[in-house]
Structures are given as structure tokens and as C-alpha cells.
N, CA, C and O atoms as a GROMACS GRO file, in nm:
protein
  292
    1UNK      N    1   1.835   5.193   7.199
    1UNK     CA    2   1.804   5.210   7.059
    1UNK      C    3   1.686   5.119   7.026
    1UNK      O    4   1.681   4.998   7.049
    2UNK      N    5   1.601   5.187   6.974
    2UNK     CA    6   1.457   5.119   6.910
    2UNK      C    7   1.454   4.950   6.820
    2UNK      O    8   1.487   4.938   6.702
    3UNK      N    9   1.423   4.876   6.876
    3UNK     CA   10   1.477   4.748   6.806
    3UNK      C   11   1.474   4.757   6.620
    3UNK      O   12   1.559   4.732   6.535
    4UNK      N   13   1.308   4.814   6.612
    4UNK     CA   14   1.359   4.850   6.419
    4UNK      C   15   1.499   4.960   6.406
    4UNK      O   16   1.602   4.902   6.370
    5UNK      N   17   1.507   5.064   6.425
    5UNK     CA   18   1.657   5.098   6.438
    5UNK      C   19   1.762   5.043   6.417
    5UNK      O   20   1.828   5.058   6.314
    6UNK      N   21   1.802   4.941   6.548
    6UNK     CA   22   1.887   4.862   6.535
    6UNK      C   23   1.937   4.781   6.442
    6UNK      O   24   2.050   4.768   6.396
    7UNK      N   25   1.796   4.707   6.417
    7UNK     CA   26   1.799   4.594   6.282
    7UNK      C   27   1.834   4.658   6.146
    7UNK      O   28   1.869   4.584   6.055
    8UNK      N   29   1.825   4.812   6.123
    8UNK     CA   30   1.828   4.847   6.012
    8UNK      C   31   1.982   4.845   5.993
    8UNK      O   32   2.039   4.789   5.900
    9UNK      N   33   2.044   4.917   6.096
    9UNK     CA   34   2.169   4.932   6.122
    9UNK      C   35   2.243   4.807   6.089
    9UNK      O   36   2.298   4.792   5.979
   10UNK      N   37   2.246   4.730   6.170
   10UNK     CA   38   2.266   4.559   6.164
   10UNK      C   39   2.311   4.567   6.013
   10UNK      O   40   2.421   4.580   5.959
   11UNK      N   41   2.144   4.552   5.950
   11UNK     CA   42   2.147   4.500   5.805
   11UNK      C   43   2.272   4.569   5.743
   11UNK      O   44   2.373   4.512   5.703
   12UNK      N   45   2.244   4.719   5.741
   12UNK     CA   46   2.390   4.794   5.665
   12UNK      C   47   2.514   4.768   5.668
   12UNK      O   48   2.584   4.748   5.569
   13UNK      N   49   2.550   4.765   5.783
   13UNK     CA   50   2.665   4.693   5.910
   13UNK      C   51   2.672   4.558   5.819
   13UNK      O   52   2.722   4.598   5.714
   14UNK      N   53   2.654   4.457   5.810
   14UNK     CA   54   2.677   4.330   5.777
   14UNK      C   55   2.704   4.354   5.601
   14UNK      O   56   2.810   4.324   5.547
   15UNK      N   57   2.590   4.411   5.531
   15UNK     CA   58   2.645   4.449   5.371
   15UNK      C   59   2.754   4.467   5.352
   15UNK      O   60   2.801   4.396   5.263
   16UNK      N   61   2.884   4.599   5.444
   16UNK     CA   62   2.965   4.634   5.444
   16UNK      C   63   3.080   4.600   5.490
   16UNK      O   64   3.187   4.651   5.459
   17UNK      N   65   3.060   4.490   5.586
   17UNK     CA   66   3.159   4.384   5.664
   17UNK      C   67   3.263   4.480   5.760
   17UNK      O   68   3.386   4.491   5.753
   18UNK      N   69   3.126   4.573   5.886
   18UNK     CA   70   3.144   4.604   5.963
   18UNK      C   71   3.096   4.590   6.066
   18UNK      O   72   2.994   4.522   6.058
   19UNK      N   73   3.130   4.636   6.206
   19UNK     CA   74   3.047   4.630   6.312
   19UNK      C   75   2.960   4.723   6.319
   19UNK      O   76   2.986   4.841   6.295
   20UNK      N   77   2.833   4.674   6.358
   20UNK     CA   78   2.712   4.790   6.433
   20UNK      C   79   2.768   4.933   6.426
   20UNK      O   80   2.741   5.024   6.347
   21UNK      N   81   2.879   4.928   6.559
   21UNK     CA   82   2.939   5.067   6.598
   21UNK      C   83   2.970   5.137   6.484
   21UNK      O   84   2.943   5.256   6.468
   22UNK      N   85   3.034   5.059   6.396
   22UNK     CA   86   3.116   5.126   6.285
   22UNK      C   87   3.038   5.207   6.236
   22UNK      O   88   3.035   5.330   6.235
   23UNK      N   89   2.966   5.120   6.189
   23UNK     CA   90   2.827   5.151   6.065
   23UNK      C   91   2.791   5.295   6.124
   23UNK      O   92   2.840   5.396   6.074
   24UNK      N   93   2.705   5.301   6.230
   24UNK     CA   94   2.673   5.391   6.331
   24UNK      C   95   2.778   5.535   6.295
   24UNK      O   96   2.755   5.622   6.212
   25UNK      N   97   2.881   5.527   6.374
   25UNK     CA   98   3.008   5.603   6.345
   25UNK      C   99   2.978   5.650   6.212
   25UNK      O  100   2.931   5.764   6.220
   26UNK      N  101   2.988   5.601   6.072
   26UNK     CA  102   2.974   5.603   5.934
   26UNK      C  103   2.837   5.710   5.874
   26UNK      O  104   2.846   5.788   5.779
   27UNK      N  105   2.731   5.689   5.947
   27UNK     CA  106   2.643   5.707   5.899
   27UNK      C  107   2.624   5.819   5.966
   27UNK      O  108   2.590   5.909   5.889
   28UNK      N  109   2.633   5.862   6.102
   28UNK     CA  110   2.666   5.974   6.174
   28UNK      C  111   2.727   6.091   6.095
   28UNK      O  112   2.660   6.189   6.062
   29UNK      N  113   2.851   6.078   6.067
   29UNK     CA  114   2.942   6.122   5.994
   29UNK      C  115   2.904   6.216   5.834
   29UNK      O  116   2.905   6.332   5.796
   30UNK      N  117   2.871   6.074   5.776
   30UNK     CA  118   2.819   6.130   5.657
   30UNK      C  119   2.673   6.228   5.640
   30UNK      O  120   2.647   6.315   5.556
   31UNK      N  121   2.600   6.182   5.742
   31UNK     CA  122   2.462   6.287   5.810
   31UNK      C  123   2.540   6.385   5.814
   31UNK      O  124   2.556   6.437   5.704
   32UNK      N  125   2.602   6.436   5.907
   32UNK     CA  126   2.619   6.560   5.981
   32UNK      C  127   2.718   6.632   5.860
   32UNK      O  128   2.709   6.755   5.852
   33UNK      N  129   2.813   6.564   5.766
   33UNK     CA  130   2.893   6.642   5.688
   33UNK      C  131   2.773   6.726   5.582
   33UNK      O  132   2.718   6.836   5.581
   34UNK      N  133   2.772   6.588   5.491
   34UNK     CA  134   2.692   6.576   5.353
   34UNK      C  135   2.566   6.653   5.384
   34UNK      O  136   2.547   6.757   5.321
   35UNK      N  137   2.465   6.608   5.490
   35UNK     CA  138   2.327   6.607   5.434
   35UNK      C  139   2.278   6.741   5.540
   35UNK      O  140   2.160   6.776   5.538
   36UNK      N  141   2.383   6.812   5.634
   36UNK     CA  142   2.320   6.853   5.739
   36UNK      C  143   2.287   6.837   5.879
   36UNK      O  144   2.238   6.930   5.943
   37UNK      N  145   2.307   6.740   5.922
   37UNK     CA  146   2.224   6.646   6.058
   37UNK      C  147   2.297   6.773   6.140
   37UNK      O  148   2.388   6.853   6.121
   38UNK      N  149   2.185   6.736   6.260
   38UNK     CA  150   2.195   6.859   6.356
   38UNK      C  151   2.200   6.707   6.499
   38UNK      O  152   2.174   6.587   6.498
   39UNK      N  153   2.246   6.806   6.602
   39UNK     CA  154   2.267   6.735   6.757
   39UNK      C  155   2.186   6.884   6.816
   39UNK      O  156   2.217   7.001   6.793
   40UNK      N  157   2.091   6.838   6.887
   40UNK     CA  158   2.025   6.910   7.002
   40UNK      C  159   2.054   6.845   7.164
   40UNK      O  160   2.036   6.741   7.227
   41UNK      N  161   2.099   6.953   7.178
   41UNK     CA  162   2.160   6.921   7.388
   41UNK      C  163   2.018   6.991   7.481
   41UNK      O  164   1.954   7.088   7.440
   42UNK      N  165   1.994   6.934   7.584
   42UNK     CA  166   1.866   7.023   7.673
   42UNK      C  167   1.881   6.937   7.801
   42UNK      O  168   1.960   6.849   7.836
   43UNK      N  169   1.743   7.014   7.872
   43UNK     CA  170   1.689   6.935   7.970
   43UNK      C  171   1.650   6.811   7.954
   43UNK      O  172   1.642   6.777   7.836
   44UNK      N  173   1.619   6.719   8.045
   44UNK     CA  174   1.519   6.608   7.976
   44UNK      C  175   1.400   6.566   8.120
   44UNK      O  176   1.399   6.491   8.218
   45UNK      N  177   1.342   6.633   8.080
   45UNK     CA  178   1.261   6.693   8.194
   45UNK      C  179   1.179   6.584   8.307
   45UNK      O  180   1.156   6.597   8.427
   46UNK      N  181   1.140   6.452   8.195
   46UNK     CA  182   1.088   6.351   8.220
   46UNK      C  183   1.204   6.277   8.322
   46UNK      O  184   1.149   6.192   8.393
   47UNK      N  185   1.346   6.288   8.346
   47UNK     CA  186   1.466   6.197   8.439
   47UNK      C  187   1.494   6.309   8.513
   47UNK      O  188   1.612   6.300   8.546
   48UNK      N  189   1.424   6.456   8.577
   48UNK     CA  190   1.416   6.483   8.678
   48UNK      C  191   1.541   6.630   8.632
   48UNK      O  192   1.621   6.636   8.539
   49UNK      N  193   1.516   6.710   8.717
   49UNK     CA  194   1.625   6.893   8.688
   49UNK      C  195   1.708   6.877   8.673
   49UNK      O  196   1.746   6.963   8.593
   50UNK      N  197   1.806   6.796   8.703
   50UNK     CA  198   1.965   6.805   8.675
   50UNK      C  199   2.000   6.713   8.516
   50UNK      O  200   2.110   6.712   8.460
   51UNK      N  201   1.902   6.656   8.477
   51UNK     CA  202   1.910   6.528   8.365
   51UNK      C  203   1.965   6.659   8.228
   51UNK      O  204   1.943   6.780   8.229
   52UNK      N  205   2.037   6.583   8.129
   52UNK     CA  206   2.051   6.612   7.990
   52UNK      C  207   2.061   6.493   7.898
   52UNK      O  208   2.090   6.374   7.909
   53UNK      N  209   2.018   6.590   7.782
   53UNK     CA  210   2.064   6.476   7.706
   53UNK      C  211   2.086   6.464   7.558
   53UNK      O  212   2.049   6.574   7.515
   54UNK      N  213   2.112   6.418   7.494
   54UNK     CA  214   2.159   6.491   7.343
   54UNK      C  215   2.061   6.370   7.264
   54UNK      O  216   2.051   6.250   7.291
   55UNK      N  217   2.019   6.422   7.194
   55UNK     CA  218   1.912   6.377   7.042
   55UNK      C  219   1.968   6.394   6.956
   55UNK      O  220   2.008   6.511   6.950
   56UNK      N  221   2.004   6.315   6.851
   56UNK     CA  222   2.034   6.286   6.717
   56UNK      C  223   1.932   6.326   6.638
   56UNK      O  224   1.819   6.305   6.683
   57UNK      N  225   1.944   6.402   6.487
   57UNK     CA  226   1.831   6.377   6.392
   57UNK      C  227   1.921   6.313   6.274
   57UNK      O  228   2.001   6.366   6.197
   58UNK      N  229   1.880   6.186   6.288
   58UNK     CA  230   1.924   6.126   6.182
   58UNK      C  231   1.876   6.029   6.089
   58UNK      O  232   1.761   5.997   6.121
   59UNK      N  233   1.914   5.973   5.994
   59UNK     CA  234   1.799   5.870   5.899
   59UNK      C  235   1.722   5.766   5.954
   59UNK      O  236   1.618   5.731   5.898
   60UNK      N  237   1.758   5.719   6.047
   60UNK     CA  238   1.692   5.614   6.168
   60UNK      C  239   1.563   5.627   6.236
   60UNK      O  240   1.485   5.541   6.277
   61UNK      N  241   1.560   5.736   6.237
   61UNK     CA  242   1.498   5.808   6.330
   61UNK      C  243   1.330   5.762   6.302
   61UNK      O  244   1.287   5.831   6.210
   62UNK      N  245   1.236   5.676   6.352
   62UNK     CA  246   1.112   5.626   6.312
   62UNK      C  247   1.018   5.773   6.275
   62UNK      O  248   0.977   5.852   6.360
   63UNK      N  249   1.000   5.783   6.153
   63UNK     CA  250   0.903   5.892   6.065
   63UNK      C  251   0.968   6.003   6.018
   63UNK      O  252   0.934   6.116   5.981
   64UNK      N  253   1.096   5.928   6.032
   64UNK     CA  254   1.213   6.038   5.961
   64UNK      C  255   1.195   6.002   5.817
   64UNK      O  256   1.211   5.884   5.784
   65UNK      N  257   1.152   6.122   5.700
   65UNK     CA  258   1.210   6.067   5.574
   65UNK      C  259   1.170   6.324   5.569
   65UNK      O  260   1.128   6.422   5.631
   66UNK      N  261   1.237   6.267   5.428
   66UNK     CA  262   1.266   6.387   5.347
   66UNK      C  263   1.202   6.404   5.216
   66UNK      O  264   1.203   6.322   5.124
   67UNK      N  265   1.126   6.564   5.217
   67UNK     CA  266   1.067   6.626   5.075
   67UNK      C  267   1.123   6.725   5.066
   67UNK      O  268   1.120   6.804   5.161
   68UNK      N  269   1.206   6.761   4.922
   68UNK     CA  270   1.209   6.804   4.884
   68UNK      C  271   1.386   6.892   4.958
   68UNK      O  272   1.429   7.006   4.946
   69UNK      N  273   1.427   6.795   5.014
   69UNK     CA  274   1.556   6.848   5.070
   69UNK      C  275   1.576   6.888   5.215
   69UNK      O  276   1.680   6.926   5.267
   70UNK      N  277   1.418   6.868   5.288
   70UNK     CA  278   1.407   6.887   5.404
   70UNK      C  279   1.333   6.787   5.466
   70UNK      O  280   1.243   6.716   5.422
   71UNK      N  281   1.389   6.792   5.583
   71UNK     CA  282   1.397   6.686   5.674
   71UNK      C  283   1.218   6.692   5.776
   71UNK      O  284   1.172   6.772   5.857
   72UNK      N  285   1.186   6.610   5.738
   72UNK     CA  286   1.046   6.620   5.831
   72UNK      C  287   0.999   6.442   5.933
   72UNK      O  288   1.003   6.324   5.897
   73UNK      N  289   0.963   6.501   6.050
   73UNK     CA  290   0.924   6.388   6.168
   73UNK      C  291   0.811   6.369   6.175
   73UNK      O  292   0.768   6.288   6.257
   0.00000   0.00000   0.00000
């Protein structure tokens, strides 16, 4: 996980007087119910033919923000 990432997490995590994981868990959750968040599964072409791997789109995500109700990178 991207060290700004992390730290953001952290920060939330500590407001709420939880762990990292939790927070994580929490914010996952409420993405994927509330707002939409999607999980993409594939190749990952760069760790060689047999590799997969699953991508999150979620608020973390560096150049993640939203207009107008949609999600843009």
C-alpha cells in the first residue's frame, strides 16, 4: 500500500479508535454498498502468465476524486 494511502487510513483509523485493518474493512464496505465501488480480477501481466490479481477502486486510490457522481482516475 502506497505510503500516502496508508497515512490517510492511519489518520481515519486513529479519529475513530480503530485499527488500520478495521478502518480499511469499514471503508471497503461502505464503498462497495453506498457509493458503488467495483473489484476488477485479471491477468497481471507484468508477474508473468499464471499471475492475478484483484484492484480495488476506492477513495484512496492516488487521483481518485469524483464529478458529478462519477468516479474518475
Amino acid at each position: 500500500m502506497p505510503d500516502d494511502v496508508y497515512s490517510k487510513l492511519v489518520e481515519q483509523a486513529k479519529s475513530a479508535k480503530l485499527k488500520p485493518e478495521e478502518a480499511a474493512e469499514l471503508v471497503l464496505i461502505s464503498f462497495f454498498r453506498e457509493r458503488g465501488g467495483k473489484l476488477w480480477y485479471g491477468e497481471w501481466k507484468e508477474a508473468g502468465p499464471s499471475a492475478k490479481r484483484i484492484v480495488v477502486a476506492w477513495p484512496y486510490i492516488v487521483g481518485y476524486h469524483e464529478l458529478g457522481g462519477e468516479a474518475h482516475g
